[in-house]
NUPAZA-990608 format. One record per residue (C-alpha): residue number from 0; residue in three letters; x, y, z. Coordinates in nm, 4 decimals. Layout:
N
TILUM   rogu   drenza          x          y          z
TILUM    NUM      Ala          X          Y          Z
...
# end
This chain:
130
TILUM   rogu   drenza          x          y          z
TILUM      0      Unk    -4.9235    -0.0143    -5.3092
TILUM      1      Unk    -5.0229     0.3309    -5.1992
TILUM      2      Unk    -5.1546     0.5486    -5.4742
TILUM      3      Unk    -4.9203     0.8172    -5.6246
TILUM      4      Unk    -4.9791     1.1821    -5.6711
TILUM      5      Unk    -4.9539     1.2736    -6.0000
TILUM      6      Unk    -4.7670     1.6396    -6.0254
TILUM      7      Unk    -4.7224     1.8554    -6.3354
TILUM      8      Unk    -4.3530     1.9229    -6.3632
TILUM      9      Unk    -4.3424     2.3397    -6.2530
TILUM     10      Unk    -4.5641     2.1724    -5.9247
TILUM     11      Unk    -4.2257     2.0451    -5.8145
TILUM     12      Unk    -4.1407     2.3901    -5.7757
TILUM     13      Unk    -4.4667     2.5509    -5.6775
TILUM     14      Unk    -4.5350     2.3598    -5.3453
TILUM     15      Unk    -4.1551     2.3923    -5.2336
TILUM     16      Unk    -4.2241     2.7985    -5.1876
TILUM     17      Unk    -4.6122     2.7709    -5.1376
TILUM     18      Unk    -4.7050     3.0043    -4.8802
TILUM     19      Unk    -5.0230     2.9680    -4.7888
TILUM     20      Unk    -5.1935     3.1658    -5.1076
TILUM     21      Unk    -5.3896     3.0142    -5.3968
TILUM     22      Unk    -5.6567     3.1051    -5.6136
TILUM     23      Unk    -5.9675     3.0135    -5.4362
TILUM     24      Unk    -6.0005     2.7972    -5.0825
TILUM     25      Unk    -6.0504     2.4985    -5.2771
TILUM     26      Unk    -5.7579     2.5182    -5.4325
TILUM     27      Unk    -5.5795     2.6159    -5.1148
TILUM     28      Unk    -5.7209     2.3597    -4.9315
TILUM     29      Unk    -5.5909     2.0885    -5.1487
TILUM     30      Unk    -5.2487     2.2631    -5.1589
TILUM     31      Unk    -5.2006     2.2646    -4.7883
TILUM     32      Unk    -5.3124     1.8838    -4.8124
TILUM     33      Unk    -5.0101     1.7875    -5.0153
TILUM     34      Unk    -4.8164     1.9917    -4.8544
TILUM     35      Unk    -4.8537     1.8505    -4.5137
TILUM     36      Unk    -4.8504     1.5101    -4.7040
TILUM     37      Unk    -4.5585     1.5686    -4.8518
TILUM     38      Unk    -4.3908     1.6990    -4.5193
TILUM     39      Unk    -4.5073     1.4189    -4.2776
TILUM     40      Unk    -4.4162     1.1541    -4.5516
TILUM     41      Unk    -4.1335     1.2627    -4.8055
TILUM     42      Unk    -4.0885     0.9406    -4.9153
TILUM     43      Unk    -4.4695     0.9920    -5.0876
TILUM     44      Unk    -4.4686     0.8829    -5.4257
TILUM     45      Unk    -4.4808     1.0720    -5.7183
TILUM     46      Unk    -4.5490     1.0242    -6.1220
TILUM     47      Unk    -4.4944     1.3478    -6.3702
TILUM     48      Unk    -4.7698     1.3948    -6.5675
TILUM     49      Unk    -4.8555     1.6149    -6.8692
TILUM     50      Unk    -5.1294     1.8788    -6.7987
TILUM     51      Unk    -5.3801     1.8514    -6.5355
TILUM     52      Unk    -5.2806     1.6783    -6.1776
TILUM     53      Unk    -5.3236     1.6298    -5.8541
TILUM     54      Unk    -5.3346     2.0155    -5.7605
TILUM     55      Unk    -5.4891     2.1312    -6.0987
TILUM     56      Unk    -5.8117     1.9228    -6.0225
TILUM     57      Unk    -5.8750     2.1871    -5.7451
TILUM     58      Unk    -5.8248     2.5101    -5.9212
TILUM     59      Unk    -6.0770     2.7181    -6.0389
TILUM     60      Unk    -5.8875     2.7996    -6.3848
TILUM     61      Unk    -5.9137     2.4051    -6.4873
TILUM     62      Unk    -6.1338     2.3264    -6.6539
TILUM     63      Unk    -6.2763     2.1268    -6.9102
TILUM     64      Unk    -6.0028     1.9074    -6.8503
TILUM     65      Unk    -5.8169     2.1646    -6.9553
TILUM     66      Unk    -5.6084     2.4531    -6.7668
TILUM     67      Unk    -5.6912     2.8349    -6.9194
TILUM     68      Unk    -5.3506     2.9145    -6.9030
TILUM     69      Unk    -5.2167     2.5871    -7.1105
TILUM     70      Unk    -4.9643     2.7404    -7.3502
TILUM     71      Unk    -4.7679     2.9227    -7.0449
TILUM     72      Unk    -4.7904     2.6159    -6.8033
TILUM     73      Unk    -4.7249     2.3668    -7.0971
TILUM     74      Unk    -4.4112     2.5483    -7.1148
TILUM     75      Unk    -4.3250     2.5805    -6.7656
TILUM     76      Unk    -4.3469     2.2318    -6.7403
TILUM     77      Unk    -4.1020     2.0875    -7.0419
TILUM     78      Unk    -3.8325     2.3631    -6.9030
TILUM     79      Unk    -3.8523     2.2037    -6.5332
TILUM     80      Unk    -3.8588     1.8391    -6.7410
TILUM     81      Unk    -3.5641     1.9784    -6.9411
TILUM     82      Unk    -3.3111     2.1293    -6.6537
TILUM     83      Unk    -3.4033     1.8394    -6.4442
TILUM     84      Unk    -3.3756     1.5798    -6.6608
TILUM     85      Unk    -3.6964     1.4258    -6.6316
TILUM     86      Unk    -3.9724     1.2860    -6.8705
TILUM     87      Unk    -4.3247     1.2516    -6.8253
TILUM     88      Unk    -4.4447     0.9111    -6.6655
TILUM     89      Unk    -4.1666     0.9417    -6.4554
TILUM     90      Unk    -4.1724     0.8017    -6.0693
TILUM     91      Unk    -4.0267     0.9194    -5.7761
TILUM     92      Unk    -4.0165     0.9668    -5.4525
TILUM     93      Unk    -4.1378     1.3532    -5.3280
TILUM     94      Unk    -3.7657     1.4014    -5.1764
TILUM     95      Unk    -3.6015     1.2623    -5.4656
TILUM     96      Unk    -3.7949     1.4517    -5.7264
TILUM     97      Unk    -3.8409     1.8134    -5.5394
TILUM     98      Unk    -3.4735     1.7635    -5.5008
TILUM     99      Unk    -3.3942     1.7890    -5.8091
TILUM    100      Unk    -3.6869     2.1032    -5.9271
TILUM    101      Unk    -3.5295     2.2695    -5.6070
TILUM    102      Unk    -3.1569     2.2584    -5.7559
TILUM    103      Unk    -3.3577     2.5418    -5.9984
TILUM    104      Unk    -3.4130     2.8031    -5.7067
TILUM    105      Unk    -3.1736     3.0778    -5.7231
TILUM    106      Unk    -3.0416     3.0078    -6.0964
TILUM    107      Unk    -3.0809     3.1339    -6.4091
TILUM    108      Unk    -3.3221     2.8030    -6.5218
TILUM    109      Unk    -3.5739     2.9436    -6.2259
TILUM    110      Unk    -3.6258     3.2974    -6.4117
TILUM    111      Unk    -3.6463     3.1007    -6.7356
TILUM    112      Unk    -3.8906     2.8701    -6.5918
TILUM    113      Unk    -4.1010     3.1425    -6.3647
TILUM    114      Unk    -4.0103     3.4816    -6.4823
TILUM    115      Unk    -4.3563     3.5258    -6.6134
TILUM    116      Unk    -4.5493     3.3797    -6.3004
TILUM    117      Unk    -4.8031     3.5653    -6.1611
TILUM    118      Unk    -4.6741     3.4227    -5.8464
TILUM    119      Unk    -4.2886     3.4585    -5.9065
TILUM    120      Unk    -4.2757     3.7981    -5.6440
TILUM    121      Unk    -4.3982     3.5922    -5.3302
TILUM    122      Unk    -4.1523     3.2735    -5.4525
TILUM    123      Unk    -3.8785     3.5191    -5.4302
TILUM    124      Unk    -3.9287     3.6451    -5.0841
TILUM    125      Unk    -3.9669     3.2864    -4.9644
TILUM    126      Unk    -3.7083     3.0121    -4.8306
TILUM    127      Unk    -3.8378     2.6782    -5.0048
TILUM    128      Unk    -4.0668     2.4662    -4.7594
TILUM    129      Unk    -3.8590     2.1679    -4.7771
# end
């Protein structure tokens, strides 16, 4: 069996309007990798996981095993788990699962979930990926 990627929840939303920005090349590096993974192979598998991931091991604000922003993201992530119905531990497939975060884009659950993202302005001026 291929290994998963684990994502924290909001990441189902993050990489469906990821543009190209991050917060160092590290971390952008290893964005564009899952992205293109996730594009040449949808049917990649994923597990939800609570706090750091997949993408967070590549960001220069985890660490410690720990992400500095933990409260805000903590919270992003049970309101994604919460309009999509989802628990941590859960599997999926990468269509399947940003299927279901992308329902979010363009309702009042994605300013409740992002309004407060330092990122939000760029999400809204762009079409999701997938």
């Amino acid at each position: 069996m291929k290994h998963a990627i684990c994502l924290r929840p909001h990441h189902l939303l993050c990489i469906q309007k990821y543009m190209g920005y991050g917060y160092d090349e590290a971390f952008t590096l290893n964005m564009d990798r899952l992205v293109c993974l996730f594009k040449s192979n949808p049917d990649t598998r994923i597990v939800i996981t609570e706090g750091g991931d997949d993408l967070c091991a590549s960001c220069p604000n985890y660490t410690d095993n720990a992400c500095l922003s933990e409260e805000k993201t903590d919270l992003m992530d049970k309101k994604v788990l919460a309009y999509c119905r989802l628990s941590y531990s859960d599997t999926g497939n990468w269509r399947e699962l940003s299927g279901m975060a992308g329902a979010i884009f363009g309702t009042a659950g994605f300013e409740d979930i992002c309004g407060d993202c330092q990122w939000k302005e760029l999400c809204d001026s762009r079409v999701k990926q997938f």
